[in-house]
N, CA, C and O of each residue as an XYZ file, in Angstrom:
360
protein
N      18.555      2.350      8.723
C      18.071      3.244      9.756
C      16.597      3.554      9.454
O      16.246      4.056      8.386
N      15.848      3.267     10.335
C      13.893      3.641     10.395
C      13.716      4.976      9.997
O      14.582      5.696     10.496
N      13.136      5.410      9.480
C      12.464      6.784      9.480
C      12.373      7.898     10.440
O      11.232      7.660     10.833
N      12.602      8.555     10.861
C      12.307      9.488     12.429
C      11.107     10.190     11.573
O      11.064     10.505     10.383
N      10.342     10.292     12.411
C       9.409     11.365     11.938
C       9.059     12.545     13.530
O       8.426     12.219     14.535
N       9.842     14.142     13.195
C      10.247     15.045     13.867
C       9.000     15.332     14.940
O       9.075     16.246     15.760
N       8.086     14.630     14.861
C       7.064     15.296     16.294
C       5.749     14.395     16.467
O       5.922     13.536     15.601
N       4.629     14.131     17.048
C       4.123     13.007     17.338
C       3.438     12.680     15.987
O       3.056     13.567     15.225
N       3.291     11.222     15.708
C       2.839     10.814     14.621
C       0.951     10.779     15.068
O       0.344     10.257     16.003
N       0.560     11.507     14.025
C      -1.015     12.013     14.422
C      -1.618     11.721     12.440
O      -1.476     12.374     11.406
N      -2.260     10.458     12.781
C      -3.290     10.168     11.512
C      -3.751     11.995     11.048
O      -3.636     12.448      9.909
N      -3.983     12.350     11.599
C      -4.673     13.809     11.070
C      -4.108     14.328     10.272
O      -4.581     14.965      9.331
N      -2.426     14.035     10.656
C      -1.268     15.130      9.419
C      -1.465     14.681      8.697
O      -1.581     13.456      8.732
N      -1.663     15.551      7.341
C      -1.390     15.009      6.500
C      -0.357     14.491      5.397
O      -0.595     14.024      4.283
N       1.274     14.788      6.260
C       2.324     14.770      6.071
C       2.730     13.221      6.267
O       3.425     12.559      5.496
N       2.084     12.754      7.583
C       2.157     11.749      8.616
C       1.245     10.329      7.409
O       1.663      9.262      6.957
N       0.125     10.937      7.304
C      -0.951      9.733      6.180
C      -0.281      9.538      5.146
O      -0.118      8.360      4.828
N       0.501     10.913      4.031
C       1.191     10.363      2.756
C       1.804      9.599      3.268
O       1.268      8.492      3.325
N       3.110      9.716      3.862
C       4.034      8.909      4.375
C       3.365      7.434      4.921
O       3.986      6.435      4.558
N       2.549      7.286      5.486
C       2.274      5.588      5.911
C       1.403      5.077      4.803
O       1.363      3.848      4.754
N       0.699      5.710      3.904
C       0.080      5.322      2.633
C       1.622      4.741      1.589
O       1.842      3.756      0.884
N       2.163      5.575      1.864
C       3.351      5.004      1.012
C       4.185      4.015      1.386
O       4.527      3.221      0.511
N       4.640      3.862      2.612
C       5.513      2.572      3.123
C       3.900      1.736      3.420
O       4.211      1.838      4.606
N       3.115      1.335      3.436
C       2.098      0.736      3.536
C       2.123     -0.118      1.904
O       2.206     -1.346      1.937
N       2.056      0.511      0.682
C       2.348      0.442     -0.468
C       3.784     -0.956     -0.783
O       3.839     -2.030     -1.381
N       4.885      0.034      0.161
C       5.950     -0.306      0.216
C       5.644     -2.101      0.496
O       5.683     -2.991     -0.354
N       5.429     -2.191      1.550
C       5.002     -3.247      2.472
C       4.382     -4.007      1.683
O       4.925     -5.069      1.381
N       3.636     -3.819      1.367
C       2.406     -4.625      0.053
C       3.159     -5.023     -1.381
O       2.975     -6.109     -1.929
N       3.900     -4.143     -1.825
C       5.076     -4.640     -2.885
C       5.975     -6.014     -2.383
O       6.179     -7.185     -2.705
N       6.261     -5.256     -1.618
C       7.653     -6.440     -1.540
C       6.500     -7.861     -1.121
O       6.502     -8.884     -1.807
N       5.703     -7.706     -0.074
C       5.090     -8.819      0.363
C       4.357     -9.701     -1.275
O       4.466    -10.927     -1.317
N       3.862     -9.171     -2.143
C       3.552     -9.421     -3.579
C       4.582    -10.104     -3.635
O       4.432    -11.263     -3.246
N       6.148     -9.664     -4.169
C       7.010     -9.882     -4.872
C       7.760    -11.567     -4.020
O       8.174    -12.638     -4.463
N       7.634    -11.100     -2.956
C       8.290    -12.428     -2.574
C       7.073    -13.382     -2.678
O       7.430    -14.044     -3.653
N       6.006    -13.830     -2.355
C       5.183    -14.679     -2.568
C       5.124    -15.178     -3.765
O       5.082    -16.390     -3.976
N       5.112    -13.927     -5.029
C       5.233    -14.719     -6.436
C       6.683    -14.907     -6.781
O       6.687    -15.696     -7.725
N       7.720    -14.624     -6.529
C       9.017    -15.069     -7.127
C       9.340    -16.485     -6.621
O      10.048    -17.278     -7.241
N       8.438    -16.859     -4.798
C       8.270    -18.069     -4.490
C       7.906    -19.266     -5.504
O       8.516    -20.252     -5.917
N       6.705    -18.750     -5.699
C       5.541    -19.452     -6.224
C       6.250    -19.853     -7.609
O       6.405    -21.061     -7.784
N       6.642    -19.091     -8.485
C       7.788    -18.634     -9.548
C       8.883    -20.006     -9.521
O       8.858    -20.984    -10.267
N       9.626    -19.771     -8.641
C      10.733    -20.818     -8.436
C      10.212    -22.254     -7.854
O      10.847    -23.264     -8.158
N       9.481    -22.313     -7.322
C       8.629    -23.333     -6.777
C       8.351    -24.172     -8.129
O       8.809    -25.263     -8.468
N       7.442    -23.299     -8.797
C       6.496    -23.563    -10.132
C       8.197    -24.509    -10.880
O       8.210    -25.730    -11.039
N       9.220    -23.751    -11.161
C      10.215    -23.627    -12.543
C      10.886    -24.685    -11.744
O      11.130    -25.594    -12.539
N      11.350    -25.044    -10.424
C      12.375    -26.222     -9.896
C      10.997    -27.375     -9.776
O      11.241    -28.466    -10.292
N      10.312    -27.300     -9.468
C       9.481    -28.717     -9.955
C       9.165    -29.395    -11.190
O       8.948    -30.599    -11.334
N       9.164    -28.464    -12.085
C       8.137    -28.610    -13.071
C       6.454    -28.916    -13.065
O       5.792    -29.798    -13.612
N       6.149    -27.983    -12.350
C       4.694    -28.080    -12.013
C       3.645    -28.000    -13.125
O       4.249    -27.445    -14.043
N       2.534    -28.228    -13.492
C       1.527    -27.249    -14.322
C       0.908    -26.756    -13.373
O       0.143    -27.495    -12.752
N       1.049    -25.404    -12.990
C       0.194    -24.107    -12.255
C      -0.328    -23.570    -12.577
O      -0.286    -22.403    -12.188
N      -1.556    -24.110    -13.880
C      -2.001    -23.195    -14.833
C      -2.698    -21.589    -14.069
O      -2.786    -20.513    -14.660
N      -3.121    -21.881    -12.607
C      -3.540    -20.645    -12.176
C      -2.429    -19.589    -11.391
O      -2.581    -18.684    -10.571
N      -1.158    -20.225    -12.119
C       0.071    -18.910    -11.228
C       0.197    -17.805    -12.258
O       0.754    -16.746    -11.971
N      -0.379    -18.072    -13.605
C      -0.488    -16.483    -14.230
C      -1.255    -15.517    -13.933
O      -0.955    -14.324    -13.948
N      -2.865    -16.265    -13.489
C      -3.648    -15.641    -13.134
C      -3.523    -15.032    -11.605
O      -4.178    -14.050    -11.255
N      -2.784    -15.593    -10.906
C      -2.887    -14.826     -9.713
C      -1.351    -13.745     -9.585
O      -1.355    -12.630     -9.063
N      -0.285    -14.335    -10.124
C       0.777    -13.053    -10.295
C      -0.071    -11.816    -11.415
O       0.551    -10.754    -11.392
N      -1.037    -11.780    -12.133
C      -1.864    -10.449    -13.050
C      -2.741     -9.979    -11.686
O      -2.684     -8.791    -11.368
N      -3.388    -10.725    -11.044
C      -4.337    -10.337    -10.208
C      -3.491     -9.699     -9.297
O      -4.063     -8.672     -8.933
N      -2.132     -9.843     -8.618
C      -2.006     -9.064     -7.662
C      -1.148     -7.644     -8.190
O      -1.151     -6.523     -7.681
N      -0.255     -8.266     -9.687
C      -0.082     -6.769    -10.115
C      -1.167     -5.601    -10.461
O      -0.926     -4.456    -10.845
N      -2.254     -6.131    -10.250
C      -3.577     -4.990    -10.927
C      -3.679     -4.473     -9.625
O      -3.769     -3.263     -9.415
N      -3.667     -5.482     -8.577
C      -3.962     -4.880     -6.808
C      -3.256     -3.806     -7.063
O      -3.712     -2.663     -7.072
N      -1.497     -4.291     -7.399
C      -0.850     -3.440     -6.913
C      -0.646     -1.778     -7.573
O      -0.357     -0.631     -7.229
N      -1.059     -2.674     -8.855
C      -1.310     -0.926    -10.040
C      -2.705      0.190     -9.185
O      -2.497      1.392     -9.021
N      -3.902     -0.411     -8.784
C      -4.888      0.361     -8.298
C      -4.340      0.898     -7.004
O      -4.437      2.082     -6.681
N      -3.688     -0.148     -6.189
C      -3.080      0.230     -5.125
C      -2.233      2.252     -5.292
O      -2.421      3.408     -4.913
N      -1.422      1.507     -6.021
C      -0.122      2.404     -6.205
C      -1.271      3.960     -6.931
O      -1.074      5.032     -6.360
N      -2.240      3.957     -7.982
C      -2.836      4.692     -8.769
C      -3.402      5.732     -7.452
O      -3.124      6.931     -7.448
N      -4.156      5.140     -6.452
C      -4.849      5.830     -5.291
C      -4.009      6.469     -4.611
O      -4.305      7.644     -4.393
N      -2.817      5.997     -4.098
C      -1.799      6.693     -3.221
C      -1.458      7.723     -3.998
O      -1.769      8.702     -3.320
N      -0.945      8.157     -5.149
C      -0.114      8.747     -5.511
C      -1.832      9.821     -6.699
O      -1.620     10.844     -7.349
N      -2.926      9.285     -6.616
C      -3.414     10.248     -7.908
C      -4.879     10.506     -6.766
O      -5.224     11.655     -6.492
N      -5.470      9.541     -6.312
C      -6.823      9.719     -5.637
C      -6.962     10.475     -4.253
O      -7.673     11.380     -3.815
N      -5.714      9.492     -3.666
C      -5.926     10.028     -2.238
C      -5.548     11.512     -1.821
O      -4.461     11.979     -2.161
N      -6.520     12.293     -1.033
C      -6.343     13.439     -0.736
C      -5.747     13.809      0.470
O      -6.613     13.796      1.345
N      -4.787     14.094      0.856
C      -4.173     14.594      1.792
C      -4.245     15.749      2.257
O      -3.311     16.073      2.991
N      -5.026     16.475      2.082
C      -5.152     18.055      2.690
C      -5.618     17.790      4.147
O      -6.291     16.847      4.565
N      -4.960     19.135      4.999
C      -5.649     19.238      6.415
C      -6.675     18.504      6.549
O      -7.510     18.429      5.647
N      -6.821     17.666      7.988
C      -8.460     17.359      7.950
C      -8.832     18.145      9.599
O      -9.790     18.060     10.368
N      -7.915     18.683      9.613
C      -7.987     19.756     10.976
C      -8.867     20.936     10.369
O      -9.000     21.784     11.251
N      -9.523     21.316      9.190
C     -10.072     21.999      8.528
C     -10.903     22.052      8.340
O     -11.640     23.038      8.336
N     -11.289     20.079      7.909
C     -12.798     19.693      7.808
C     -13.636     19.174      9.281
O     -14.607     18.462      9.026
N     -13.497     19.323     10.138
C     -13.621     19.267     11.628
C     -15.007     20.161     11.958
O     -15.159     21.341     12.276
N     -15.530     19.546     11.835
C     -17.296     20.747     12.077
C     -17.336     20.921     13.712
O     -17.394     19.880     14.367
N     -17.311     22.026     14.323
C     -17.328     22.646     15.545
C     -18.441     22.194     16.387
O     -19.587     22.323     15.955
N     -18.282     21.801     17.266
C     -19.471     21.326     18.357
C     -20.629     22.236     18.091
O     -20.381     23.441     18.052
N     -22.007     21.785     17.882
C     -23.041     22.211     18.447
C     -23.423     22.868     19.237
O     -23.482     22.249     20.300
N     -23.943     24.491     19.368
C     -24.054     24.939     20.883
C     -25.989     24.302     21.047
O     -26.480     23.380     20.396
N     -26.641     25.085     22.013
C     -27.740     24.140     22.527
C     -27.896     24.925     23.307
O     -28.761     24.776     24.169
């Protein structure tokens, strides 16, 4: 069952941004994981030399470590209905 989210989905919430920063995350994991477990089984039922499939399964776990580090430690989610500078009068 999808997610309901209880009233219009508005980039501004910041209830609304954790939440798609995180299944966004989500999305980006699994999409990682199946490409290299491919690449993985591909590599191990051929017997390939892939000398560059270590280097790119490290390269996308680091994506995914900086990835995951920002969502959960950098990114700020507070109101941005707050930071909104009021029209100019004239």
């Amino acid at each position: 069952m999808p997610p309901r989210w209880p009233r219009k989905p508005d980039r501004k919430d910041p209830a609304y941004r954790k939440l798609d920063d995180r299944m966004n995350f989500a999305v980006h994991a699994l999409f990682a994981a199946l490409c290299n477990s491919g690449l993985w089984f591909f590599h191990n039922l051929r017997s390939t030399s892939w000398d560059w499939l270590p280097w790119i399964t490290a390269s996308w776990v680091t994506v995914l470590l900086v990835h995951l580090i920002y969502i959960s430690a950098i990114a700020d989610y507070s109101d941005l209905g707050s930071q909104e500078t009021p029209p100019k009068s004239t």
